[in-house]
N, CA, C and O atoms as a GROMACS GRO file, in nm:
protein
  268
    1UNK      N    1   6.556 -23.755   7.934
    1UNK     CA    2   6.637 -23.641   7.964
    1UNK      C    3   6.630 -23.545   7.846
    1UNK      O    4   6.599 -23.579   7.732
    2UNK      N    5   6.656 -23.443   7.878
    2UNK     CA    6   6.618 -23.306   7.751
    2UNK      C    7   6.745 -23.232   7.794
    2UNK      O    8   6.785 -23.202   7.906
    3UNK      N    9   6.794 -23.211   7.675
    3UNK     CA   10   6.918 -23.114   7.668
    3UNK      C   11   6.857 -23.022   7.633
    3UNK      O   12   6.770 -23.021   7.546
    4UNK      N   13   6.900 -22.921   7.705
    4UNK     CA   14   6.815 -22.751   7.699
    4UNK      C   15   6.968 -22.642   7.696
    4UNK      O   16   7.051 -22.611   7.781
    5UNK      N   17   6.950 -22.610   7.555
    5UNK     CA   18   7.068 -22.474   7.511
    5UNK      C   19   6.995 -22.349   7.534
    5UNK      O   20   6.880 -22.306   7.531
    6UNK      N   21   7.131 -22.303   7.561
    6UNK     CA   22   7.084 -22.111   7.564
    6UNK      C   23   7.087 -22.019   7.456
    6UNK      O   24   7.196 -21.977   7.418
    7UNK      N   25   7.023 -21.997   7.422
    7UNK     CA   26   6.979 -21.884   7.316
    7UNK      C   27   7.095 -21.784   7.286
    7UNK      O   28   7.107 -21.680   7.352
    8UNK      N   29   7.191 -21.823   7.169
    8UNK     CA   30   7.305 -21.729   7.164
    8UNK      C   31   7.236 -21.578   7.165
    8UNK      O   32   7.321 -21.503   7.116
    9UNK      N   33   7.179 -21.541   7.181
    9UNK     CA   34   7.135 -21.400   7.159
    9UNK      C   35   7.139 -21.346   7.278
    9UNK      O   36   7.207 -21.249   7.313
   10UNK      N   37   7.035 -21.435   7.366
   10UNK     CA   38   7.028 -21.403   7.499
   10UNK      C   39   7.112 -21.313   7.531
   10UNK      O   40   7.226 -21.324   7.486
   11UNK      N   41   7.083 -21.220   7.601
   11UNK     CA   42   7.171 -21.117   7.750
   11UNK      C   43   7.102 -21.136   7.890
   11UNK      O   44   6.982 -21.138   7.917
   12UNK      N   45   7.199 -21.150   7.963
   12UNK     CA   46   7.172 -21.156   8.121
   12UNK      C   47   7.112 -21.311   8.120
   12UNK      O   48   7.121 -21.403   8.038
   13UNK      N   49   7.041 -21.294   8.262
   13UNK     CA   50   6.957 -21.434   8.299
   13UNK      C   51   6.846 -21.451   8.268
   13UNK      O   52   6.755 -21.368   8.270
   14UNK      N   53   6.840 -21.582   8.229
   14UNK     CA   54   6.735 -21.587   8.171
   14UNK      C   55   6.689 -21.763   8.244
   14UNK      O   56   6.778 -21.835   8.290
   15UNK      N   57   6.538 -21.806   8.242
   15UNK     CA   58   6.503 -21.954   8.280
   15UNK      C   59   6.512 -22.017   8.154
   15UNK      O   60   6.452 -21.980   8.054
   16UNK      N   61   6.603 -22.135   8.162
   16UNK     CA   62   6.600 -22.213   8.057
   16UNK      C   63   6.516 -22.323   8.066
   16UNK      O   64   6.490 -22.378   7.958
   17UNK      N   65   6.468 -22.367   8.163
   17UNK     CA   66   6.345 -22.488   8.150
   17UNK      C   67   6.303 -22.472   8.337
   17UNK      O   68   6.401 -22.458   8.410
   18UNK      N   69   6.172 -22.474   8.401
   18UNK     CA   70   6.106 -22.478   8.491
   18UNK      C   71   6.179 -22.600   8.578
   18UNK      O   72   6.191 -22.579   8.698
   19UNK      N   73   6.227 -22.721   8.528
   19UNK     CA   74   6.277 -22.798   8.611
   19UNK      C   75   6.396 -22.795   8.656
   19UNK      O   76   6.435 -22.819   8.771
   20UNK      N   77   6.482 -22.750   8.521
   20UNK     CA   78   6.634 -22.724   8.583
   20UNK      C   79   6.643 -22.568   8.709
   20UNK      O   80   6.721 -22.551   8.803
   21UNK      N   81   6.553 -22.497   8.668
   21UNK     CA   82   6.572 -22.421   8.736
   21UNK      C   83   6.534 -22.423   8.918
   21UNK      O   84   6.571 -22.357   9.015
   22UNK      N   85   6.430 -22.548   8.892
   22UNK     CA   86   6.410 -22.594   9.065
   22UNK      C   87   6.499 -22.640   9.094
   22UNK      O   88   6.519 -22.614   9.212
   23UNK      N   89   6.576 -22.700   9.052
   23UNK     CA   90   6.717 -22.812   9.062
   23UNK      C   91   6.835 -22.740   9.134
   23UNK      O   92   6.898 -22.771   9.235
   24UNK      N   93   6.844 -22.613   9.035
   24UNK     CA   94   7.002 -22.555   9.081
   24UNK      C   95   6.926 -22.478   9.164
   24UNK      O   96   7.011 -22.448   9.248
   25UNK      N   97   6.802 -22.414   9.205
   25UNK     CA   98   6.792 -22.347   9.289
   25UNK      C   99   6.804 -22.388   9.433
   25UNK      O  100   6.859 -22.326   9.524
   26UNK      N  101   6.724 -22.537   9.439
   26UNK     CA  102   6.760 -22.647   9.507
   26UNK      C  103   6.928 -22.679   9.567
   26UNK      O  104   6.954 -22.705   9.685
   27UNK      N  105   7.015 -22.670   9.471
   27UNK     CA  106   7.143 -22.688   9.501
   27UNK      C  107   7.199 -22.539   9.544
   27UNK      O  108   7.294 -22.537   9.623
   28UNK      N  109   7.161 -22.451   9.512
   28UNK     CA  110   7.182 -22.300   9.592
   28UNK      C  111   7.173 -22.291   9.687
   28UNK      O  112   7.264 -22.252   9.760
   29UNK      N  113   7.032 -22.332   9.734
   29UNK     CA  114   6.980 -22.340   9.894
   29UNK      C  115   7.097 -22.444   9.988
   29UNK      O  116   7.132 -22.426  10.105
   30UNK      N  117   7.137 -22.546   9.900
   30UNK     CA  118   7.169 -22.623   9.983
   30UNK      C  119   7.310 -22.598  10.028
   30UNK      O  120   7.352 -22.631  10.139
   31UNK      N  121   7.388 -22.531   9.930
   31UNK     CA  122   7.503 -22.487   9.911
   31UNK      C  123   7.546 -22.385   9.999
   31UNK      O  124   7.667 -22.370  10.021
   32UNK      N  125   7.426 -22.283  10.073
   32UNK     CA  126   7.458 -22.221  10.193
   32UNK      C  127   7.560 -22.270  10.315
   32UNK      O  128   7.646 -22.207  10.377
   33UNK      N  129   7.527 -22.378  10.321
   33UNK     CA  130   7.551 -22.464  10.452
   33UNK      C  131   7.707 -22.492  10.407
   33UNK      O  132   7.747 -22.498  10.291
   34UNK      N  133   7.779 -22.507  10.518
   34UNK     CA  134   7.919 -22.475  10.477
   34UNK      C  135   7.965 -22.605  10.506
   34UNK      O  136   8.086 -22.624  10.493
   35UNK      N  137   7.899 -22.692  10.538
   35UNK     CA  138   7.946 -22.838  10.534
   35UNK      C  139   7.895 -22.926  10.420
   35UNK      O  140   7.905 -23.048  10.400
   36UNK      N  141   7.846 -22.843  10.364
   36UNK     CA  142   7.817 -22.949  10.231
   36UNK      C  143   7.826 -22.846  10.102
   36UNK      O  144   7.743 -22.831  10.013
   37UNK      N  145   7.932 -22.791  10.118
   37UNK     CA  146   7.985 -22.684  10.004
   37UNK      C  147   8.116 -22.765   9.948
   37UNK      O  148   8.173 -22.726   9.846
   38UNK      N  149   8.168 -22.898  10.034
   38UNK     CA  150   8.257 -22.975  10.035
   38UNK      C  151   8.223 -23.102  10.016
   38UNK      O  152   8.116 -23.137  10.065
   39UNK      N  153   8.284 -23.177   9.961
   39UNK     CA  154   8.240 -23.326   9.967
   39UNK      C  155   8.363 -23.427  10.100
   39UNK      O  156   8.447 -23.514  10.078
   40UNK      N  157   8.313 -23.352  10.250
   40UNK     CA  158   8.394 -23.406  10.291
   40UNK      C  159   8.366 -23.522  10.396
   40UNK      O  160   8.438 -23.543  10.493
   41UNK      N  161   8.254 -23.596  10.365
   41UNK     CA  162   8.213 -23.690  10.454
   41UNK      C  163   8.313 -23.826  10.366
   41UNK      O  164   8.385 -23.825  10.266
   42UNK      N  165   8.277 -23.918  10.449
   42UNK     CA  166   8.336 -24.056  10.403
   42UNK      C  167   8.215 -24.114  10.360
   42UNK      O  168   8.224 -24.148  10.242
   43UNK      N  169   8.076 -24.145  10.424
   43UNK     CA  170   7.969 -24.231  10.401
   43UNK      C  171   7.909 -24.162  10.331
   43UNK      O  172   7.925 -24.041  10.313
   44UNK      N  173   7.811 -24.254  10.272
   44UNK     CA  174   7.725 -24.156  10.174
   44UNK      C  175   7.611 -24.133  10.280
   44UNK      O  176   7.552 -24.025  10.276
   45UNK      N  177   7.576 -24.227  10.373
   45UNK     CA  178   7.448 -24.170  10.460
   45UNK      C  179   7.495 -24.084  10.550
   45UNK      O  180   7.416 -24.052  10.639
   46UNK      N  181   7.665 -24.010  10.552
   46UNK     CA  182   7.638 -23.890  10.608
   46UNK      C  183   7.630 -23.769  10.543
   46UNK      O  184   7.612 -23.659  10.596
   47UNK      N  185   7.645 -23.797  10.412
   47UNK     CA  186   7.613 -23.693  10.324
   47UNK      C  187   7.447 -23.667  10.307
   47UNK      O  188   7.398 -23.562  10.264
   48UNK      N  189   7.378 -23.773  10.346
   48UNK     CA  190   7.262 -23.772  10.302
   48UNK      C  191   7.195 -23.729  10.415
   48UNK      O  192   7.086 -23.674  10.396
   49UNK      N  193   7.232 -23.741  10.518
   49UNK     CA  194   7.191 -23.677  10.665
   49UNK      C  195   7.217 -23.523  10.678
   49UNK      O  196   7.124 -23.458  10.726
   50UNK      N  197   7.327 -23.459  10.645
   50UNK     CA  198   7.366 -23.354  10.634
   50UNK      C  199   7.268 -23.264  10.517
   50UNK      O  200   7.248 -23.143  10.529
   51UNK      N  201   7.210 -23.352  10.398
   51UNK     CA  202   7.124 -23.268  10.385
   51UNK      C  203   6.994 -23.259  10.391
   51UNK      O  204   6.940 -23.159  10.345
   52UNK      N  205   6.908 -23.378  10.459
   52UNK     CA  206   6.860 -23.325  10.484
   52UNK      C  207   6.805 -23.264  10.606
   52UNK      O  208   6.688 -23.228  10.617
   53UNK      N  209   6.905 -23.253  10.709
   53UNK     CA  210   6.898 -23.147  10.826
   53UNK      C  211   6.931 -23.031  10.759
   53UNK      O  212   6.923 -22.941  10.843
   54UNK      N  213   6.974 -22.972  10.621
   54UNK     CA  214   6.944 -22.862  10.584
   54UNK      C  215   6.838 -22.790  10.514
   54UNK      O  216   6.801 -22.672  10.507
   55UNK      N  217   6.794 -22.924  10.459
   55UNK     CA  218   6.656 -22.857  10.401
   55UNK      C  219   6.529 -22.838  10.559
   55UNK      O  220   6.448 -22.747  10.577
   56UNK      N  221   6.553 -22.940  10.634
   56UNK     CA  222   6.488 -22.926  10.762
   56UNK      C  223   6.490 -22.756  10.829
   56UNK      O  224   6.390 -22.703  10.878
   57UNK      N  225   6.623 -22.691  10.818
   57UNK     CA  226   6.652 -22.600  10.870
   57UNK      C  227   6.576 -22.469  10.781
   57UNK      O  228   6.532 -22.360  10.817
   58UNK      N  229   6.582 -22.535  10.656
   58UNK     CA  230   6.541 -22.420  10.549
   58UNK      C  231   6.397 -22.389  10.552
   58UNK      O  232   6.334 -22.285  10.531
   59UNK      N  233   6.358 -22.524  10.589
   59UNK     CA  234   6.191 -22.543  10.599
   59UNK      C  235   6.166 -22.476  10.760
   59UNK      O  236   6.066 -22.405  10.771
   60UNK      N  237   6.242 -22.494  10.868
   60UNK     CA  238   6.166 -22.419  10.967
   60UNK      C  239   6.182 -22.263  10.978
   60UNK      O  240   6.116 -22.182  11.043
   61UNK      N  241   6.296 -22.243  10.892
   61UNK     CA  242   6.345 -22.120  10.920
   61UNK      C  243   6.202 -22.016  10.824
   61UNK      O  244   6.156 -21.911  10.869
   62UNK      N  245   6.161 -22.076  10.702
   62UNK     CA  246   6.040 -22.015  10.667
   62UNK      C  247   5.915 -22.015  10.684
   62UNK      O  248   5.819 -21.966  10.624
   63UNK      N  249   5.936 -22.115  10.832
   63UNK     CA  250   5.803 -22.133  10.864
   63UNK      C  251   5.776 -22.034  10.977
   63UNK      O  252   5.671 -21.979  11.010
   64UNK      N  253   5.908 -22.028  11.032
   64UNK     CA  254   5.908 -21.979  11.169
   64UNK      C  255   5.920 -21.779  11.100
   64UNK      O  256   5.938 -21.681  11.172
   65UNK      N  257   5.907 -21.779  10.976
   65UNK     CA  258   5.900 -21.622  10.910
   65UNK      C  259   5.752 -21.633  10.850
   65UNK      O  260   5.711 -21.533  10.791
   66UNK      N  261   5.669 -21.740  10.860
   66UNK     CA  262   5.534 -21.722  10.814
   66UNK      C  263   5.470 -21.679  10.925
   66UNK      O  264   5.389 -21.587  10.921
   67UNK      N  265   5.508 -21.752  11.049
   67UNK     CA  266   5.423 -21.747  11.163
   67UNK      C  267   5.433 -21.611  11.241
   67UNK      O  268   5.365 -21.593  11.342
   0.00000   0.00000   0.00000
C-alpha cells in the first residue's frame, strides 16, 4: 500500500496517483445509483448484486452510446 499526500501548494484538482484515481472514480460511477448511496441491505451478497447490476447498467448504457 502507498500513502500518497497532496502537495500543500497545489490549487484546484489535481491526480494524485493513476490508481486511486480509477478507484474513486469507480466509486462515483457507482454512487449514482440511489440504492447503493446507502448501506441499506442486510446481506452482503445483496450488496454485491446491487453492484454489480450497476456496473452492468453502466456498461450497456455506453455501449448502447457506441453503437
Amino acid at each position: 500500500m502507498e500513502i500518497v499526500e497532496r502537495d500543500r501548494q497545489a490549487r484546484g484538482f489535481e491526480v494524485l496517483s493513476k490508481k486511486r484515481w480509477i478507484v474513486e472514480r469507480t466509486f462515483s460511477w457507482l454512487i449514482r445509483n440511489r440504492r447503493l448511496s446507502k448501506d441499506y441491505e442486510r446481506m452482503v451478497q445483496s450488496s454485491e448484486t446491487f453492484i454489480k447490476v450497476a456496473i452492468i447498467r453502466l456498461v450497456l448504457r455506453r455501449l448502447a452510446r457506441a453503437a
